[in-house]
C-alpha positions as CSV (number, residue, x, y, z in Angstrom):
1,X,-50.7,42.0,-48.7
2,X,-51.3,38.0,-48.1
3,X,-51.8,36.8,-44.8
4,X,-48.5,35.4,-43.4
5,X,-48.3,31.9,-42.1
6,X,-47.0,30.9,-38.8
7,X,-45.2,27.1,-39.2
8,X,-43.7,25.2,-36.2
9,X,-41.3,22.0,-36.1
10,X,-43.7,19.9,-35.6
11,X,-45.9,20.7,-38.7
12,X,-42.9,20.8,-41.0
13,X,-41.5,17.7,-40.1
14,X,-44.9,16.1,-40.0
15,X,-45.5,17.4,-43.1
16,X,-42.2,16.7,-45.0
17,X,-42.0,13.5,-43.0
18,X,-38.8,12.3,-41.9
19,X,-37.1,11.0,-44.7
20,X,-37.3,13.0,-47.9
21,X,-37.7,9.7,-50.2
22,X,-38.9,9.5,-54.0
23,X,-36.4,9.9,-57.0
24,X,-34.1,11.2,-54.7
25,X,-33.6,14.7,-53.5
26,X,-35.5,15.7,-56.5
27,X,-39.0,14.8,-54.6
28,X,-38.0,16.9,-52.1
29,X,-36.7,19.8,-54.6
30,X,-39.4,19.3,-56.6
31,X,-39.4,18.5,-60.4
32,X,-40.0,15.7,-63.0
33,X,-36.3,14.4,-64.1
34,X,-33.7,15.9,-62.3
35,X,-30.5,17.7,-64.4
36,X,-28.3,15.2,-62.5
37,X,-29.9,12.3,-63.9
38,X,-29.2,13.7,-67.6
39,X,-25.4,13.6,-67.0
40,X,-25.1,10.7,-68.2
41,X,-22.1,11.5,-70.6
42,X,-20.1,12.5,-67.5
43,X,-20.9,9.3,-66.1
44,X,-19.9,6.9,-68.3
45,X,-16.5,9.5,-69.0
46,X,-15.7,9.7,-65.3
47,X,-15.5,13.5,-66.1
48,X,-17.8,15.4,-63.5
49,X,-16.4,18.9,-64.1
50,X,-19.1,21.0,-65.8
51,X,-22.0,18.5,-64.3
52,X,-25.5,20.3,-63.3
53,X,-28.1,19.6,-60.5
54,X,-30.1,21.1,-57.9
55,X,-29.5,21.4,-54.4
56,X,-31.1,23.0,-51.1
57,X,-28.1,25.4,-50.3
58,X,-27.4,28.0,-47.5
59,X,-25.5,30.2,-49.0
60,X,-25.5,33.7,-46.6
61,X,-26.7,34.2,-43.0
62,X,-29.3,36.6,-43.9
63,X,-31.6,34.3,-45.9
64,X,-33.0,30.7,-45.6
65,X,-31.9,28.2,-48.0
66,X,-32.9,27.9,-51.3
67,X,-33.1,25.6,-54.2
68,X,-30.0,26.7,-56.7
69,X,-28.6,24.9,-60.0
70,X,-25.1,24.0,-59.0
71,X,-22.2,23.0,-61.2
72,X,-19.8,19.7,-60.1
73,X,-16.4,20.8,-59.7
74,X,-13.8,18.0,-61.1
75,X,-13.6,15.2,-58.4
76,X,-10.4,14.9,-56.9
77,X,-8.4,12.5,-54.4
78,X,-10.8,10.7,-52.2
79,X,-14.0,12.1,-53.4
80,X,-17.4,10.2,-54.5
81,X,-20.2,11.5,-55.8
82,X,-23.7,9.7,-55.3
83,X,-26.9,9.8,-57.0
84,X,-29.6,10.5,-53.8
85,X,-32.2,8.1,-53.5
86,X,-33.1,9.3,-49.8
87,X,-32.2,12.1,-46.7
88,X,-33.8,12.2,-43.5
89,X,-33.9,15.5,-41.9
90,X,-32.1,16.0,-38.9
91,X,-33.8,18.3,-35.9
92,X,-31.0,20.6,-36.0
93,X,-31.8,21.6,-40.0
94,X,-35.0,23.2,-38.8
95,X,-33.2,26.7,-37.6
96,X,-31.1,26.6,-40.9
97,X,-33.9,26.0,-42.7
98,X,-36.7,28.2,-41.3
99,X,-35.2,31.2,-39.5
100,X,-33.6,33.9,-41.6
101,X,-30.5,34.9,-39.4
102,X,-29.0,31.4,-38.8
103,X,-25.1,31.9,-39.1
104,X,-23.4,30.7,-42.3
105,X,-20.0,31.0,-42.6
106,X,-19.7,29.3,-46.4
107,X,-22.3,28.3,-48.9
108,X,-23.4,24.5,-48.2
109,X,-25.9,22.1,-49.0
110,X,-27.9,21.0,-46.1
111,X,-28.4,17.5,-45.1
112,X,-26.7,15.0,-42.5
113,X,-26.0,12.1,-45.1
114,X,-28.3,10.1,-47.4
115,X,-28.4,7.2,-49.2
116,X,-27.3,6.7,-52.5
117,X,-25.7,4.9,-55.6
118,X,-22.3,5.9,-56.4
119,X,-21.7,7.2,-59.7
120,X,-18.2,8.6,-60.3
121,X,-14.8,8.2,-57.3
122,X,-11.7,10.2,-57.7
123,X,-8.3,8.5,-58.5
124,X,-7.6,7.5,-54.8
125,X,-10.5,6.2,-53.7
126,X,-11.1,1.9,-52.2
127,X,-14.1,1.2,-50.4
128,X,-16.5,2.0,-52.6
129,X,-17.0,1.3,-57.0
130,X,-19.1,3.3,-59.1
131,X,-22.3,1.2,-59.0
132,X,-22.3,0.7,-54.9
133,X,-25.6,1.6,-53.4
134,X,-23.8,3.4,-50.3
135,X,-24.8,5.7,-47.5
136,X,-23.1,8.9,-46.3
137,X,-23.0,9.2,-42.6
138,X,-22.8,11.9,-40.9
139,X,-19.4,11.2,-39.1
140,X,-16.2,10.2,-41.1
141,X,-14.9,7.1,-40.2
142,X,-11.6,6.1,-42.0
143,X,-10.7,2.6,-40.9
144,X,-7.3,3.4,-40.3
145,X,-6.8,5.7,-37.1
146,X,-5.8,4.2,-33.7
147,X,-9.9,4.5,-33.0
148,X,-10.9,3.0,-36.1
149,X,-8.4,0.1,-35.4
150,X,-9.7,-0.3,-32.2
151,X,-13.7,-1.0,-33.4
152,X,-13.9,2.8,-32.3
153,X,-14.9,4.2,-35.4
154,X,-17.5,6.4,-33.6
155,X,-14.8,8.3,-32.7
156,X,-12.8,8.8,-35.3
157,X,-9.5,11.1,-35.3
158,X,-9.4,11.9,-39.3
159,X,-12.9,13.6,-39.4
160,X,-11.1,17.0,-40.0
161,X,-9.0,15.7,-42.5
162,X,-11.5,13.9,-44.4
163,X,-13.4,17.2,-44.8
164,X,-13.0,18.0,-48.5
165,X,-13.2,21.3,-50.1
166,X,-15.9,23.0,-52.3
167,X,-17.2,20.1,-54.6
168,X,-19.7,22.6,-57.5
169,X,-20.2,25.9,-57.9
170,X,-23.5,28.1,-57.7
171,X,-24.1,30.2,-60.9
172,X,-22.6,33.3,-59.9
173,X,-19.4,31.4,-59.2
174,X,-20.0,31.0,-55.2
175,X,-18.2,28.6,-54.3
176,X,-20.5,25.7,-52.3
177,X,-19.3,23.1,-49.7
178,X,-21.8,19.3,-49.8
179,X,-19.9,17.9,-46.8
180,X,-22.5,15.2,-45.8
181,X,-25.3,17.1,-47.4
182,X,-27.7,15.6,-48.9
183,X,-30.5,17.6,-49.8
184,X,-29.7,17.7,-53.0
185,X,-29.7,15.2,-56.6
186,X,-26.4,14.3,-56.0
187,X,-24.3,14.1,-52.8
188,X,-20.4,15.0,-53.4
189,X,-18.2,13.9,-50.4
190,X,-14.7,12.3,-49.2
191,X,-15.0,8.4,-49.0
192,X,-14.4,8.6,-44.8
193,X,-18.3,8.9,-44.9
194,X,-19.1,6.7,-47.3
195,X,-20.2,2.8,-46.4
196,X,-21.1,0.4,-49.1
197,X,-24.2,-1.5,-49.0
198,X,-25.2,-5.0,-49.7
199,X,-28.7,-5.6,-48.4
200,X,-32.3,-4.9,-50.5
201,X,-33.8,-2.7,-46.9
202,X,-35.1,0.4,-48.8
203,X,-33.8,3.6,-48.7
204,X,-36.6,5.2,-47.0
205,X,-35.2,3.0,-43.6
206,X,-31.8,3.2,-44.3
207,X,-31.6,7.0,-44.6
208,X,-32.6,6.5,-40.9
209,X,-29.6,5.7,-39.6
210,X,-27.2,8.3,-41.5
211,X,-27.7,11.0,-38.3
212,X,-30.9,10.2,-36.0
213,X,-30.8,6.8,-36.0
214,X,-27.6,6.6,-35.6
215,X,-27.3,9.2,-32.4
216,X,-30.0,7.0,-30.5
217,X,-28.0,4.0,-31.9
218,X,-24.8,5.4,-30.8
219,X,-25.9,6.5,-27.0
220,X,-27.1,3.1,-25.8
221,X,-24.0,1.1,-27.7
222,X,-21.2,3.1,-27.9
223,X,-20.9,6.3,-26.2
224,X,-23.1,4.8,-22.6
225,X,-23.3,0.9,-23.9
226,X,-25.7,-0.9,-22.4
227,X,-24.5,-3.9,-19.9
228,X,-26.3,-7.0,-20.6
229,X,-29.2,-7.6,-18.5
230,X,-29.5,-3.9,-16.8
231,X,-32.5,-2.2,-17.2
232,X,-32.7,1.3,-18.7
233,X,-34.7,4.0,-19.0
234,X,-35.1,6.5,-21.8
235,X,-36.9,9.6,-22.0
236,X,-38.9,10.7,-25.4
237,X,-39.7,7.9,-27.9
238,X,-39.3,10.6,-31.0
239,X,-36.9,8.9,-33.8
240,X,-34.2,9.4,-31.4
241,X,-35.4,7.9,-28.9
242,X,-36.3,4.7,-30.5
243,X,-33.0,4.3,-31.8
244,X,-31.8,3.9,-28.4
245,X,-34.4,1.6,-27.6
246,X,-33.5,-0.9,-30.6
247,X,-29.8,-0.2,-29.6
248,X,-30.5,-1.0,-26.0
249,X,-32.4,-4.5,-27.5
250,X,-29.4,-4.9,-29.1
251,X,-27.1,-4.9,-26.2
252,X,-29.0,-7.5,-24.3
253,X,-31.1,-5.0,-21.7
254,X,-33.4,-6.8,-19.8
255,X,-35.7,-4.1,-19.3
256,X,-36.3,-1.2,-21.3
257,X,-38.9,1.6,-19.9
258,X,-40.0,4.7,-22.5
259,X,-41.1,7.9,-21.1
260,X,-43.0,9.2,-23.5
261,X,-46.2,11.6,-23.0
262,X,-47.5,11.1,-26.7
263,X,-49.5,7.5,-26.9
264,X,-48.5,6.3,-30.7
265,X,-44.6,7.1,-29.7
266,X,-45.6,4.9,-26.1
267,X,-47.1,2.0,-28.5
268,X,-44.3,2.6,-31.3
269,X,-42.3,2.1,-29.0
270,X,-43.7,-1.4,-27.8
271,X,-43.2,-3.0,-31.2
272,X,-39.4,-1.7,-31.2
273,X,-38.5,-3.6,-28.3
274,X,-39.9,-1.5,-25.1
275,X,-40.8,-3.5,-22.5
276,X,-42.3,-1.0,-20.3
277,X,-44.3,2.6,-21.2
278,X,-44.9,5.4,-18.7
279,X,-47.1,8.6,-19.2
280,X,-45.2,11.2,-17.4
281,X,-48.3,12.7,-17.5
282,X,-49.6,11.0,-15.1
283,X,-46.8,11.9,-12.4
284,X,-47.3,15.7,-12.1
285,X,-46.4,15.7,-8.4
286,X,-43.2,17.6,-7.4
287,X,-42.3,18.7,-3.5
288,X,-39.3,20.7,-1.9
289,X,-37.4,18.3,0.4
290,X,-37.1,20.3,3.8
291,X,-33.7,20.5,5.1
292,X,-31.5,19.0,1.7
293,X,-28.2,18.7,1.7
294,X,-26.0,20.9,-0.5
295,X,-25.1,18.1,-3.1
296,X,-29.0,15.8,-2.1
297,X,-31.7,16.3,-4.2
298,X,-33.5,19.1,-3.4
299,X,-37.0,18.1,-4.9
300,X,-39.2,14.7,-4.6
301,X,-40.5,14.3,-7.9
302,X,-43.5,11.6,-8.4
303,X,-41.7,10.6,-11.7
304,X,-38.4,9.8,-10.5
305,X,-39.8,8.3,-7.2
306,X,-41.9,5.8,-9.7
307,X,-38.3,5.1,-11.9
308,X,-36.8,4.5,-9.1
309,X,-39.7,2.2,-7.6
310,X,-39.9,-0.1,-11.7
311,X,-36.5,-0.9,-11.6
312,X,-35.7,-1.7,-7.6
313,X,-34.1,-4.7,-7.2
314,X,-35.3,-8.2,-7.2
315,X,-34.3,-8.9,-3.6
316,X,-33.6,-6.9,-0.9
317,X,-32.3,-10.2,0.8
318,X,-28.6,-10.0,1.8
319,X,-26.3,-12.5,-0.1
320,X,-28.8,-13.8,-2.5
321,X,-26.6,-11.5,-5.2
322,X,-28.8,-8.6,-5.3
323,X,-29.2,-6.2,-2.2
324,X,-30.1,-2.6,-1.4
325,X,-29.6,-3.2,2.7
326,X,-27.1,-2.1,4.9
327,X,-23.3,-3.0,4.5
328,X,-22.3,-4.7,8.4
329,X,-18.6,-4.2,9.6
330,X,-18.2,-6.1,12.8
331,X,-15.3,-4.9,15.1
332,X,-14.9,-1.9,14.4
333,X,-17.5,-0.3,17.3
334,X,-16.1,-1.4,20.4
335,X,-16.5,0.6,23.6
336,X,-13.5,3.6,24.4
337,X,-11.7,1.5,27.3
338,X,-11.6,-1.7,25.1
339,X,-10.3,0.0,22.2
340,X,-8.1,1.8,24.1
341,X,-6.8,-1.2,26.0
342,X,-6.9,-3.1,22.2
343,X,-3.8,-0.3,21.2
344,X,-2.2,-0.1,24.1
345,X,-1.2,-4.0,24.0
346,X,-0.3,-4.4,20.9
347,X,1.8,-1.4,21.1
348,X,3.4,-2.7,23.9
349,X,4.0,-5.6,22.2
350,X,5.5,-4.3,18.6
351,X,8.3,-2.5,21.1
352,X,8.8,-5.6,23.2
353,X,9.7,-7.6,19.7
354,X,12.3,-4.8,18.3
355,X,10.1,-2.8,16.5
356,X,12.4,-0.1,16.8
357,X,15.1,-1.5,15.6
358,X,13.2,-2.9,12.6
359,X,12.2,0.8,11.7
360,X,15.8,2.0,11.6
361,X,16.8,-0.4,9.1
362,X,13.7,0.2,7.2
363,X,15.0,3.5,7.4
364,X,18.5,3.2,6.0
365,X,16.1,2.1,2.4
366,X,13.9,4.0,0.5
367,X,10.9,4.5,2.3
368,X,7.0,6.2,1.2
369,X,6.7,9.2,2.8
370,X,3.0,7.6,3.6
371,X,5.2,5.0,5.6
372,X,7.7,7.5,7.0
373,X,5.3,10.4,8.3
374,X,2.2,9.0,8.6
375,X,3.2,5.9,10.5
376,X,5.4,7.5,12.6
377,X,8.1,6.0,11.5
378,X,10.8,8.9,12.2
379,X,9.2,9.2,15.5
380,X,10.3,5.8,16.3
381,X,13.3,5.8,15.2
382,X,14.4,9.1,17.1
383,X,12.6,8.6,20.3
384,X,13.4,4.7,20.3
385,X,11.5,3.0,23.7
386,X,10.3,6.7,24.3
387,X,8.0,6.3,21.3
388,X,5.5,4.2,22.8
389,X,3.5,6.7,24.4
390,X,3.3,9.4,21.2
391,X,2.7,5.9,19.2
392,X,-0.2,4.9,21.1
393,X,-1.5,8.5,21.0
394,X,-1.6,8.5,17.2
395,X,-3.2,5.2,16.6
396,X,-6.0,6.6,18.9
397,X,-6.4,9.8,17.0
398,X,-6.5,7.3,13.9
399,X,-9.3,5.1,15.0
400,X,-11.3,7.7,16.1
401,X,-10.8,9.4,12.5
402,X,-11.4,6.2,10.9
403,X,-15.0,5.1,12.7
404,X,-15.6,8.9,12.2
405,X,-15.2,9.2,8.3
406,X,-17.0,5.7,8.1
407,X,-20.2,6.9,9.8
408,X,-20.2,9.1,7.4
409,X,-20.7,5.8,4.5
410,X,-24.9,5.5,3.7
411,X,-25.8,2.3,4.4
412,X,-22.8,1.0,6.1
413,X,-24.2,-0.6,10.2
414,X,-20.8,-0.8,12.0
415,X,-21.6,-3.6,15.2
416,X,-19.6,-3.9,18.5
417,X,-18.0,-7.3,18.0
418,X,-17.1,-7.8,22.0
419,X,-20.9,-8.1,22.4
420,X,-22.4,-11.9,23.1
421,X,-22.6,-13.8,19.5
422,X,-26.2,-14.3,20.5
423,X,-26.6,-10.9,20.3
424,X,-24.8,-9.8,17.6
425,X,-26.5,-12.4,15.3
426,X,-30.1,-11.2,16.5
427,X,-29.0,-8.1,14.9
428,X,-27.4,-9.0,11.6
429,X,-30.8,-11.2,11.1
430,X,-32.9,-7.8,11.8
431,X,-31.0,-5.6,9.8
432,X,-31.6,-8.6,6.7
């Protein structure tokens, strides 16, 4: 019996690489010419019924996928079918690929999107002409949906819709789904995915973008956009990851820090527009905080304390536009007798000038309950001069809730403003 060989992710995909590139899926099938490439009949005809070529296909859950001759089912509607010049594999192939047991509810070629050259469109399709070079991405995008129309094509509404049905045929009649797959000679999918392209970058780099790219892309410009001149931090510099650092270059950042433990990704990740590397390596140290809070952290981790230390603010000065010292409220700390003198008299005076009066009135309108209950608006109006004391009694129970529940704000220094100005400014100045 021969030895069986144990194979990880990393060997694969270091192996393979992470674009299958050269004549198309047919380097990564295997093979001189490829059957697709002798169509050429149906090409010029426009007639892809009956068309052979190989794809990688997933066709059951017990087995891993497999190389299989496939037959083009006539294209119909919105359809285009591509010649592939280059995939990249996506991270989240490698179960499908490798472990027998991965569900599969349909037969399907595997692949997020490639890159192409269009060689036959069904009778409804516009954006693209036989011809294009195009890529398939990996998320429809149909130009017409309220997202689409809003520069939200990211999120797309017609992704469902634009799912098309089996495009070929295995031998024994199994019906096979190509979606955005691309691990195969030619790609076969609905024109949603499909983007023309007029520039001479290779496919090798373009393939790039169809899924991985465009994730890491995605993060730092669409889904958590970047605001110019923030800095940002992003953990792992694998393809991913430097997707969001171009993305975050992009968007203006104006400081970019990798965390990356492998030194080629740190120094890849340099030329692609990192301004700052870190070896988490090197910050091993993690302690439990005695004494945290339910929702505090828990743990003081040497990592984060270093994050957190790299993108501190410029100034800690107060009003030179960046600051990370307390917030002062003057006033609001007085001592109890002048507070309590403070509601008393204007009480007083708010009954002297007809508030009551004023209240009833308010009252014969439509009123907030807010204004009504909370106010003690009723109360006045019912108790009329009586209400003074039960007023003055709820504006005390307020304060006291109010300099309670602010207290409570971090960072926010509340001062005693009946204090000398002498005294109060040598504070303010020691607090800056």
């Amino acid at each position: 019996m021969a030895k069986s060989s144990l194979i990880s992710r990393r060997r694969v995909l270091k192996t393979a690489g992470v674009a299958a590139v050269g004549g198309g899926a047919n380097a990564l099938l295997g093979g001189g010419i490829g059957a697709a490439q002798g169509g050429a009949p149906a090409i010029l005809t426009n007639a892809q019924g009956g068309r052979k070529f190989k794809g990688f296909v997933k066709y059951n859950t017990r087995d891993i996928p497999s190389v299989q001759e496939l037959t083009v089912r006539p294209l119909t509607g919105r359809q285009v079918l591509m010649r592939t010049e280059a995939a990249q594999t996506c991270y989240t192939s490698v179960d499908q690929v490798l472990i027998p047991g991965t569900p599969a509810n349909q037969a399907s070629i595997v692949g997020h999107g490639g890159v192409g050259v269009v060689e036959a469109i069904g009778p409804q399709v516009l954006s693209c002409r036989v011809g294009d070079r195009a890529i398939v991405n990996l998320h429809a995008a149909c130009g017409r949906c309220f997202n689409c129309l809003r520069q939200r094509s990211d999120k797309c509404r017609n992704g469902g819709a634009a799912n098309p049905g089996a495009t070929c045929t295995m031998a024994d009649g199994t019906p096979v789904f190509s979606y955005t797959g691309a691990m195969s000679e030619l790609m076969i999918t609905n024109e949603e995915y499909v983007t023309p392209l007029f520039t001479d970058v290779s496919a090798v780099e373009i393939a790039m973008l169809t899924c991985v790219g465009g994730c890491g892309l995605g993060m730092t410009m669409t889904n958590a956009p970047v605001e110019p001149g923030s800095d940002v931090v992003i953990f792992g510099a694998g393809p991913v990851g430097l997707s969001s650092v171009m993305g975050a270059k992009v968007k203006g950042a104006s400081r970019i820090i990798v965390v990356e433990p492998i030194r080629y990704r740190r120094e890849l990740a340099l030329t692609l527009g990192a301004t700052d590397v870190v070896d988490p390596n090197q910050y091993r140290d993690r302690q439990l905080i005695a004494g945290a809070g339910a929702n505090a952290d828990r743990y003081r981790d040497s990592l984060v304390e270093h994050l957190r230390e790299m993108t501190r603010m410029p100034t800690d000065r107060l009003w030179a536009g960046a600051t990370r010292r307390p917030t002062v409220i003057v006033g609001l700390e007085v001592a109890p007798d002048v507070l309590e003198g403070r509601i008393r008299k204007r009480t007083e005076t708010m009954f002297e000038r007809g508030v009551v009066d004023e209240v009833r009135a308010a009252l014969s309108g439509p009123v907030s309950r807010t204004a009504e209950k909370t106010l003690g608006l009723t109360e006045i109006a019912e108790l009329g001069p009586d209400a003074l004391e039960p007023i003055v009694a709820r504006t005390r129970r307020y304060a006291a809730y109010q300099r309670k529940w602010m207290r409570r704000i971090p960072d926010l220094v509340l001062l005693d403003g009946t204090r000398a100005p002498g005294e109060l400014a040598d504070d303010i100045v020691e607090l800056a």
